[in-house]
N, C-alpha and C positions, 0 to 999 in steps of 0.2 A: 628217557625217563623224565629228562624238564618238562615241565614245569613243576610237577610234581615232587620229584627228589633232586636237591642238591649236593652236592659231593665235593669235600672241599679236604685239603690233608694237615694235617698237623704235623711239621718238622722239626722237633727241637733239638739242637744239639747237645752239649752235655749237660746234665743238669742239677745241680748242687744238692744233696742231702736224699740223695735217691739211692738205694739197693745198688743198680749196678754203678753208681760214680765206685760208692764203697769198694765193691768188688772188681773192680778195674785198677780204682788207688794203692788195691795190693796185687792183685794179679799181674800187671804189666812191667811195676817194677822187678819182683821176683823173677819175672819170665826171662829180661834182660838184663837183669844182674844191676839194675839200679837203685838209686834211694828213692824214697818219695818223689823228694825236693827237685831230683832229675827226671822224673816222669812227668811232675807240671810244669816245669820249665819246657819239656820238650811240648806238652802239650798246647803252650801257650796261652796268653792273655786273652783274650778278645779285645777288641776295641771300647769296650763297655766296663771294662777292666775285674773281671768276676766272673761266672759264672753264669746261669739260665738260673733261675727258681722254680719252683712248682708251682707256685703261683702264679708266675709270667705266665707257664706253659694254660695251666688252666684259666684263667683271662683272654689268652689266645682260641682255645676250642670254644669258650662262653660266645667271643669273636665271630668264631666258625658258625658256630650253631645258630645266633643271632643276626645278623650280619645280612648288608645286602643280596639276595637272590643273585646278582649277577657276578658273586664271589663263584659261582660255579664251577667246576672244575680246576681249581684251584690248591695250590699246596704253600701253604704258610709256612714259612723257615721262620723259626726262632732260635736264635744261636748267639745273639751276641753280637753282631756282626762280623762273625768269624769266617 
């Protein structure tokens, strides 16, 4: 398909102010009989100390989509560096 079509992935990990963060922040504690406060603590920090945004995540496919030709076949992590 190169040269033509590039293919590149967008991996973000969790990502703040999203549907499912929401529904995760109460599903997983309910499911383990945790608080909140123990589901993000288990979840942990990132290095970045926060979360992923929507923004980062969409800056990154802007990235994808724009972006060197030879990003091709490629999968961009965005996570935080988690």
């Amino acid at each position: 398909m190169a040269p033509l079509w590039t293919v590149v992935g967008v991996s973000p990990g969790v990502v703040e102010g999203t549907q499912m963060t929401k529904e995760l922040a109460s599903a997983i504690p309910a499911f383990r009989g945790w608080t909140e406060d123990m589901a993000r603590e288990y979840e942990g920090t990132p290095p970045i100390g926060r979360r992923v945004t929507k923004r980062e995540v969409a800056e990154t496919v802007l990235f994808a989509l724009t972006g060197p030709q030879a990003l091709n076949g490629s999968i961009i992590t965005i996570n935080g560096g988690k």
